[in-house]
C-alpha positions in Angstrom: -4.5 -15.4 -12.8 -4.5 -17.8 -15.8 -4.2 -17.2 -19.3 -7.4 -16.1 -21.6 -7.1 -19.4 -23.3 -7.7 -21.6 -20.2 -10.7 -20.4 -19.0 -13.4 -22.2 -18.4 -17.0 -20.7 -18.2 -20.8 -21.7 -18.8 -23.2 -19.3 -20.2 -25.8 -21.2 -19.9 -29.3 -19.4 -18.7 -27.7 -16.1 -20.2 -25.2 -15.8 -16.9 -21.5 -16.0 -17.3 -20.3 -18.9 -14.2 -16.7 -20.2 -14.1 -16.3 -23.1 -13.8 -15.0 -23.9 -10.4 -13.1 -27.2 -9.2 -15.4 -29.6 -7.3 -13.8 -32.7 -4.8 -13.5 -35.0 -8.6 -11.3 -32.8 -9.7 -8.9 -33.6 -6.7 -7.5 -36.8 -7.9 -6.0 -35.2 -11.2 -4.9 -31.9 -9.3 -2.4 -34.6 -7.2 -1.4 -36.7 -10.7 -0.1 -32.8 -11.8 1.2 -32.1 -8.9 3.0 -35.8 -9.0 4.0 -35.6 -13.0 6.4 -32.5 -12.1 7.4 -34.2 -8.5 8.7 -37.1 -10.9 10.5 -35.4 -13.2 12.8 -33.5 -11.1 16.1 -33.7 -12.7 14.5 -34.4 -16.4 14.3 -32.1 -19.1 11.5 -29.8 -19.7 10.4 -31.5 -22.9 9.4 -35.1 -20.8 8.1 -33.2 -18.4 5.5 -31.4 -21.5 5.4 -35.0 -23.0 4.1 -36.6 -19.9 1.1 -33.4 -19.7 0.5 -34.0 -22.7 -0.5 -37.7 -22.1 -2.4 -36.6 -19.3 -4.5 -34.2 -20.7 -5.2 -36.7 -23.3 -6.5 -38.8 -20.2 -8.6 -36.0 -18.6 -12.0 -34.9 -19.6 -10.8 -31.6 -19.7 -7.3 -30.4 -20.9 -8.0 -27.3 -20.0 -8.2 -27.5 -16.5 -5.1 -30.0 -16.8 -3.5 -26.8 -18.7 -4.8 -24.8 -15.9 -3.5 -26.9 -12.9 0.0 -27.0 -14.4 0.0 -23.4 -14.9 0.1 -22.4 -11.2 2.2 -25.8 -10.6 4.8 -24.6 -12.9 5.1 -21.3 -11.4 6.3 -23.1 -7.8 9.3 -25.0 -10.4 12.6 -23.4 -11.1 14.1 -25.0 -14.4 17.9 -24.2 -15.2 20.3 -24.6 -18.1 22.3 -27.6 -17.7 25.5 -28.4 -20.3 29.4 -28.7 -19.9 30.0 -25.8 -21.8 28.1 -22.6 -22.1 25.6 -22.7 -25.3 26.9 -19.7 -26.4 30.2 -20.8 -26.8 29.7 -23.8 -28.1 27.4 -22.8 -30.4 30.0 -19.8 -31.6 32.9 -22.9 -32.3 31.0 -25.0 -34.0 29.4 -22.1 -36.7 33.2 -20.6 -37.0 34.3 -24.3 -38.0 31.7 -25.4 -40.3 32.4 -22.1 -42.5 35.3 -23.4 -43.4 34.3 -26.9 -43.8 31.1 -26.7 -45.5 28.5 -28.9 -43.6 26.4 -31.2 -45.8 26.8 -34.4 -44.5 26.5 -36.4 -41.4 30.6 -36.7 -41.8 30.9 -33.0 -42.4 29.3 -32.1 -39.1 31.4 -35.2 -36.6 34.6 -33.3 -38.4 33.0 -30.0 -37.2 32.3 -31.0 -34.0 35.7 -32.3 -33.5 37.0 -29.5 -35.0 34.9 -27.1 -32.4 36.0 -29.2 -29.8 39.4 -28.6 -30.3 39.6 -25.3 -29.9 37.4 -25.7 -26.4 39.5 -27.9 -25.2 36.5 -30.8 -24.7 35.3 -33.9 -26.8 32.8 -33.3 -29.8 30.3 -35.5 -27.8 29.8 -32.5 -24.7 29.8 -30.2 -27.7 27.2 -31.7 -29.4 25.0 -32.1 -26.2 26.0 -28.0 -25.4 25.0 -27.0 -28.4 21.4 -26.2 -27.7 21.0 -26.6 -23.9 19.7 -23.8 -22.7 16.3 -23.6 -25.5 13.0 -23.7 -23.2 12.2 -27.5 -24.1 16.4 -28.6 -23.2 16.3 -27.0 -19.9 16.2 -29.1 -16.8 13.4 -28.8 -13.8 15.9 -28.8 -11.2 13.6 -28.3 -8.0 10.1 -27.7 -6.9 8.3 -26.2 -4.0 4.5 -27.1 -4.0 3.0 -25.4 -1.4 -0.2 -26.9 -1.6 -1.8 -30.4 -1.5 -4.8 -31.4 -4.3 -7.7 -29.2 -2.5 -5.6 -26.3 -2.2 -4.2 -26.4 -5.5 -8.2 -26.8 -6.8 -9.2 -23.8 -4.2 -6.1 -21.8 -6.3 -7.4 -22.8 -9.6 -10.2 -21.8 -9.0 -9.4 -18.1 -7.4 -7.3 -18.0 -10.8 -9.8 -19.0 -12.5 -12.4 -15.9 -11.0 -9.4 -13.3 -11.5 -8.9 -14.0 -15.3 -12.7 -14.2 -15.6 -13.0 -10.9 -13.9 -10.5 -9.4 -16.1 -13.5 -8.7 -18.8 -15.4 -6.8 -16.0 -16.9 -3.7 -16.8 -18.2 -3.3 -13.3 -18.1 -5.2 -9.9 -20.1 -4.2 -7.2 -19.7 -5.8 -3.7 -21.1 -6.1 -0.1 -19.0 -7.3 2.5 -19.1 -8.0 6.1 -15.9 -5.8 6.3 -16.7 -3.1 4.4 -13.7 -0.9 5.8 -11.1 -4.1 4.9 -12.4 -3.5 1.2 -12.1 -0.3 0.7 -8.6 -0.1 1.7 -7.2 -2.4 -0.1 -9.4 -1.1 -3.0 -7.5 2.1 -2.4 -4.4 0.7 -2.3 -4.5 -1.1 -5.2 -5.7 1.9 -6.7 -8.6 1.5 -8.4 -11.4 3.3 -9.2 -14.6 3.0 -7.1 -17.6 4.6 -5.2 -19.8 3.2 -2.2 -23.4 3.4 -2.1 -26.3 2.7 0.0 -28.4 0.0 -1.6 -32.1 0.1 -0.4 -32.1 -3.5 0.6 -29.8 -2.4 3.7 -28.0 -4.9 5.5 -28.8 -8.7 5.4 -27.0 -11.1 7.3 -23.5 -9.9 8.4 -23.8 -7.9 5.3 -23.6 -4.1 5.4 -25.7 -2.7 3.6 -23.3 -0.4 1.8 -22.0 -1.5 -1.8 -18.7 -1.0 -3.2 -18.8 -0.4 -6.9 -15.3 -1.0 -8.6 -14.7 0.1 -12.0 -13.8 -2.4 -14.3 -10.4 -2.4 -16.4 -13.3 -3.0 -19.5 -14.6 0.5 -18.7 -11.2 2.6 -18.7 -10.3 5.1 -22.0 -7.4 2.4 -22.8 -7.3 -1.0 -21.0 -4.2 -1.5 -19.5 -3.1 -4.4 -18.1 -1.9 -3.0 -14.9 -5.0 -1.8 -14.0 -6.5 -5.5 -14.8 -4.1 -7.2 -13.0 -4.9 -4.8 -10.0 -8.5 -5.0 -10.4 -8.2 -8.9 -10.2 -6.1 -9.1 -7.2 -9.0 -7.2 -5.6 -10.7 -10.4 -5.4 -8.3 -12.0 -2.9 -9.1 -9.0 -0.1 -12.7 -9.7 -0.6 -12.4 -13.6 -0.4 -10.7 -12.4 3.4 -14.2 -11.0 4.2 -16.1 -13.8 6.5 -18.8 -13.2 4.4 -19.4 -11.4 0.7 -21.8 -11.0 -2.0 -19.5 -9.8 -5.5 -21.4 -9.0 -8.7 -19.6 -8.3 -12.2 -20.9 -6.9 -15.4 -19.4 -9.2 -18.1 -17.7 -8.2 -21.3 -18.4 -11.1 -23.2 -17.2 -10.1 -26.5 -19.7 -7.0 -26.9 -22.4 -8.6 -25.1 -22.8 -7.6 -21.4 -23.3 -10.8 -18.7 -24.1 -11.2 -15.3 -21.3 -12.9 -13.0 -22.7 -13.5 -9.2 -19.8 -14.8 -6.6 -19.7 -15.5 -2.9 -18.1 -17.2 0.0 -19.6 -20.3 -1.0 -17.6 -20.2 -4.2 -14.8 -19.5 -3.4 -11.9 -20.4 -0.7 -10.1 -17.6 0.5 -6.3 -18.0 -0.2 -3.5 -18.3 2.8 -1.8 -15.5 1.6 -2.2 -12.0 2.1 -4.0 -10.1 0.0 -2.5 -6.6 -0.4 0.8 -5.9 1.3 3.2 -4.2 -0.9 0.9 -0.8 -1.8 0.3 1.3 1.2 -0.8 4.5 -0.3 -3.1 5.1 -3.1 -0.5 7.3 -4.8 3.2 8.2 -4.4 2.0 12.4 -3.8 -0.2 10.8 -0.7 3.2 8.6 0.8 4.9 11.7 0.4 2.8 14.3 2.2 2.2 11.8 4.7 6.0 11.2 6.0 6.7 14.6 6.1 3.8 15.8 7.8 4.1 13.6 10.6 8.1 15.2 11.1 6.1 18.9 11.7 5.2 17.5 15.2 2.3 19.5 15.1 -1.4 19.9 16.9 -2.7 17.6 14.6 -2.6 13.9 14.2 -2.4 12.7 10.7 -4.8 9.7 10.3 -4.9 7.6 6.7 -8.4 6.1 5.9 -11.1 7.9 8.7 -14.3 6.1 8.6 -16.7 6.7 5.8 -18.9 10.2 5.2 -22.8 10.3 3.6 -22.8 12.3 0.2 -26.6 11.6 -0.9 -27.1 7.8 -1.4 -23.7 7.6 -1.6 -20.0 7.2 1.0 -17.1 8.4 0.6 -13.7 8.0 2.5 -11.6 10.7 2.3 -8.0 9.9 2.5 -6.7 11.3 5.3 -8.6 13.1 8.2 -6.1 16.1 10.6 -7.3 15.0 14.7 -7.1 17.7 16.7 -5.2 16.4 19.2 -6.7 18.9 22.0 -10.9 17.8 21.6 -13.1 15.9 18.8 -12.6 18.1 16.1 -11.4 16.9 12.8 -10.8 18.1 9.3 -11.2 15.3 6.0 -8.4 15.5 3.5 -8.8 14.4 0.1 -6.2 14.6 -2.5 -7.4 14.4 -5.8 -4.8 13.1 -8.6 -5.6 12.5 -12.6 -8.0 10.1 -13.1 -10.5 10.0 -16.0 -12.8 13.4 -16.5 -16.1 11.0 -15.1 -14.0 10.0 -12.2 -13.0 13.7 -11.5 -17.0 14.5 -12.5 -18.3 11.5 -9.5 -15.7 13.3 -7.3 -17.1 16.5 -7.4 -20.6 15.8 -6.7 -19.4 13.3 -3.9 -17.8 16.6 -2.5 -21.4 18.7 -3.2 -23.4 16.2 -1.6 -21.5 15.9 1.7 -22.8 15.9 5.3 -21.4 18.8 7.5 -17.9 18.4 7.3 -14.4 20.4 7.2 -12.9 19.4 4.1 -9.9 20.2 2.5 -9.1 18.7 -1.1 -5.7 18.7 -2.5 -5.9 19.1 -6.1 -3.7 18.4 -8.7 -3.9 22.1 -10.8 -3.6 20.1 -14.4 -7.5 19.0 -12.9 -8.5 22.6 -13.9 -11.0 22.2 -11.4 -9.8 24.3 -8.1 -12.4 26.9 -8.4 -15.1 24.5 -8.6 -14.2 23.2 -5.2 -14.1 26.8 -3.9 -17.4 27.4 -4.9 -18.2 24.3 -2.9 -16.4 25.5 0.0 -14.3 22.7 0.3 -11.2 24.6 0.5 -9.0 23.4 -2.7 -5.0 23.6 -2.3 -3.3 23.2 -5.2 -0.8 21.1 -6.6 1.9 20.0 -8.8 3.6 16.9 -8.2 3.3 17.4 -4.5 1.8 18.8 -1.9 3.3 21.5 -0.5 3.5 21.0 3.4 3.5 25.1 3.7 0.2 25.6 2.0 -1.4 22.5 3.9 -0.1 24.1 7.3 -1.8 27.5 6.4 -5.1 26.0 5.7 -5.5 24.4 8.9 -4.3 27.1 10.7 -7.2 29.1 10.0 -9.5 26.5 12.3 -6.7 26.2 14.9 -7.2 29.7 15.3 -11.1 29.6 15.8 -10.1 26.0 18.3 -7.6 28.3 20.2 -9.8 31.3 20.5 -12.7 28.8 21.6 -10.7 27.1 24.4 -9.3 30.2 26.1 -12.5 31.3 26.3 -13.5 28.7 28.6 -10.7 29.5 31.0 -10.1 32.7 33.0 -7.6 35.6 32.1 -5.5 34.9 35.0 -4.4 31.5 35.8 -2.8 30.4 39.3 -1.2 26.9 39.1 -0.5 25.3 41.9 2.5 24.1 41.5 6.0 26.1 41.9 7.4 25.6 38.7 5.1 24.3 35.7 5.7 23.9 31.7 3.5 25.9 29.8 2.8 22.4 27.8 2.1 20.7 31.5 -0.7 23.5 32.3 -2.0 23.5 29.0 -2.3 19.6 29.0 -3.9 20.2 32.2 -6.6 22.1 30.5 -6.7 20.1 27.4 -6.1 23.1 25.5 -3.0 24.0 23.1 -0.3 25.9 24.1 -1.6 28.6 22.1 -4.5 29.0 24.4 -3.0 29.6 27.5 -0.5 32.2 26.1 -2.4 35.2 26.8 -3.6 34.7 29.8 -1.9 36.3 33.1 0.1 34.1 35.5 -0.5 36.5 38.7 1.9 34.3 41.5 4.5 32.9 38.6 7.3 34.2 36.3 7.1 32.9 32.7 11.3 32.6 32.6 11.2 30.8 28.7 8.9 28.0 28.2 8.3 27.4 32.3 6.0 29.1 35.0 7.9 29.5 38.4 7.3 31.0 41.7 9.6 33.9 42.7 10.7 32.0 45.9 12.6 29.2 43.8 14.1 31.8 41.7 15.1 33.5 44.7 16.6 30.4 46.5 18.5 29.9 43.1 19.9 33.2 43.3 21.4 32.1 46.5 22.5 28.8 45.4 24.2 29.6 42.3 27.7 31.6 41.9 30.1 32.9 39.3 32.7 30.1 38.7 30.1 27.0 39.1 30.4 24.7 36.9 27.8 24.2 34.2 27.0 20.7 35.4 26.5 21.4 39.1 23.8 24.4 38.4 22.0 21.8 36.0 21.9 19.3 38.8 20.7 21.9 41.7 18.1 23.6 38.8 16.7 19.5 38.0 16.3 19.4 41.7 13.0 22.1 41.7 12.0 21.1 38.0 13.5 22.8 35.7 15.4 21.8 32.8 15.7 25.4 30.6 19.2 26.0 31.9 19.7 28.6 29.6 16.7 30.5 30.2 17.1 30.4 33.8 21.1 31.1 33.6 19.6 34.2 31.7 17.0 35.4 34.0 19.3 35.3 36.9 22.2 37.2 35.0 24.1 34.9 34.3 25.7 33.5 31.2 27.9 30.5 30.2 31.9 29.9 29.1 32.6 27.1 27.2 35.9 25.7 27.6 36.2 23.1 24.6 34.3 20.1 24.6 34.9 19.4 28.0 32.2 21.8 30.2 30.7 25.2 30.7 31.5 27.6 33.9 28.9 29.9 35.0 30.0 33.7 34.7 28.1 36.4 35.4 27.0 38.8 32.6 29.1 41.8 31.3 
């Protein structure tokens, strides 16, 4: 972004247009890009004084002002003096208290005099003195990464982002739609997607993304600003994109229209360093995923209809055993309309399972019950516990579904099977295959095995084996629940130290 006081924009027809970089502007993007190439090594006031002349040069000082803005950002300028500032500066008051400075005679005594006591010559005291003030220090390297047409295609991004900054609205169409909306989210902002009753033109879709503006918010805060105009980089990414802005043009509302024709999408990545809208949704994520349950935890499913409008929820729970899914919102403090567009977003959705975290200082849990949408509570996080409950009540009605496709009793063909091997068999849970009857096995633990392999391990295992040889022989007919089998036999286990058990048979 650029400052306020370089932009550069035409009103004329009643629109508000930037005013973008064309290829005549190329030539003076290299002579800024060449006036801080040349003074490498010089101080910074040369460097200004030589800006200065070129601005004076340019039809537009601005967009000199402008070019050297985003130059100067790519420059690294250092204090350069024999002797720190500080220092010096600290000598040379303490000695001209006692001398009294009032003529040029007075102050060579009291640089001598300060020099003394450094250890140094008046002359590197006098040059130290003031080194490290903005206009002393020295450009000591640069690192442009862009030629002349690249510096103008980052002007004039810049130049849209401070622009946009005055928005109270933007509203958008993109051929990736889904791209958007997630970096939208996780730069988070506030927004809502509608149908528009043009539908789709071109690669277009015809759903719009509405983005409040930072000009809209209770209090304008320049984080949320500088958010909302990063936006603008994910949507340049779009192949092709339609943006419209409502204007804040000093109390009078303006139309800004953008696309891909305007603008050059930038070689950087857009958003990178946000990956969840909120520090309560990073949280519940991570440890959810360490339950290892059912369910897989996906951020971002793909949009759902409320009326003429779609929303994403944040997360969706995939049953991992069939189709079914349940939508996951978590609803944090925004302002009471956002809360308000929330809730009828919720009201007006298609025939989902929904569950909606929400924070309790929202004050609006019962609301959401009313609307069935199944409202856990929060306060600072959400609780894992209280998550796990709610979706326990459909893996219930999924369990009780899926053994009712299969019989009571349930004959494997295989002589020893894993519960978790038959009921992936199946494609049913665990669960669902825990009642039923296992007619020609023996459920010894977690594992279904025919009597004949117990039987043959009751002949091949003896008090006074050792631990590791009954693993081997048990590995051999595919089972690996030494304990349970140890167990079911009669059998228990000595441990002697760290070094291995011995088989012993039970007291």
């Amino acid at each position: 972004m650029l400052t306020k006081d370089l932009r550069r924009v035409s009103r004329a027809g009643g629109g508000y247009h930037p005013q973008f970089t064309d290829r005549e502007d190329r030539p003076l993007a290299a002579r800024v890009i060449g006036v801080y190439q040349g003074h490498v090594g010089s101080p910074r006031t040369d460097l200004d004084d030589a800006l200065e002349d070129l601005e004076r040069e340019a039809d537009d000082f601005k967009l000199v002002r402008g070019f050297a803005k985003l130059v100067e950002r790519e420059a690294t300028f250092e204090t350069r003096s024999e002797l720190v500032p500080e220092r010096a500066r600290s000598a040379a008051f303490a000695a001209a208290e006692s001398i009294g400075v009032v003529t040029e005679a007075d102050r060579e005594r009291t640089l001598s005099r300060a020099a003394d006591r450094l250890d140094a010559t008046p002359k590197s005291v006098a040059r130290s003195l003031y080194a490290d003030l903005d206009e002393r220090q020295v450009l000591v390297s640069l690192d442009v990464p862009w030629d002349p047409a690249e510096l103008c295609a980052q002007y004039d991004l810049s130049l849209a982002q401070t622009v946009l900054f005055d928005a109270t609205e933007l509203r958008v169409r993109s051929s990736d739609p889904k791209a958007l909306v997630s970096a939208i989210k996780r730069l988070r902002l506030l927004y809502e997607i509608r149908k528009t009753d043009a539908g789709s033109s071109g690669a277009l879709s015809e759903r719009e993304v509405r983005v409040t503006g930072p000009d809209s918010l209770f209090r304008r805060t320049r984080r949320y600003g500088t958010r909302f105009a990063r936006l603008l980089r994910s949507v340049t990414k779009a192949g092709e994109w339609d943006l419209t802005a409502t204007i804040d043009d000093r109390g009078t509302e303006r139309e800004l229209r953008l696309t891909q024709a305007d603008l050059t999408p930038p070689e950087t990545e857009p958003v990178v360093e946000v990956d969840y809208d909120s520090g309560v949704e990073a949280d519940f994520a991570a440890r959810f995923a360490a339950l290892d349950l059912d369910w897989n935890l996906t951020r971002e499913p793909e949009p759902l209809e409320t009326g003429a409008r779609v929303m994403i929820p944040d997360f969706s729970f995939e049953w991992k055993h069939s189709n079914f899914r349940v939508f996951f919102e978590i609803m944090g403090f925004w302002t009471p309309e956002y809360v308000a567009k929330k809730l009828a977003q919720i009201e007006g959705l298609e025939d989902v399972s929904l569950l909606v975290a929400v924070d309790e200082s929202l004050g609006v849990g019962e609301q959401l019950e009313a609307r069935d949408a199944r409202a856990i509570p929060y306060s600072k996080t959400v609780r894992l516990r209280d998550a796990r409950d709610a979706l326990r009540k459909y893996e219930n009605q999924l369990n009780a579904e899926s053994a009712a496709t299969l019989s009571d009793a349930l004959v494997p063909q295989e002589r020893v099977i894993s519960l978790t091997a038959l009921a992936a068999k199946h494609g049913v849970s665990e669960r669902a295959i825990e009642g039923k009857e296992f007619p020609e096995h023996e459920l010894v633990g977690r594992t279904l095995v025919r009597p004949a392999v117990l039987s043959a391990l009751e002949d091949a295992i003896e008090p006074g084996m050792a631990l590791s040889a009954v693993e081997e022989r048990l590995a051999e007919v595919g089972l690996d629940d030494a304990s349970a089998v140890l167990s079911r036999l009669g059998y228990r286990v000595e441990w002697e130290g760290l070094s291995g058990g011995t088989v012993r048979e039970k007291g």
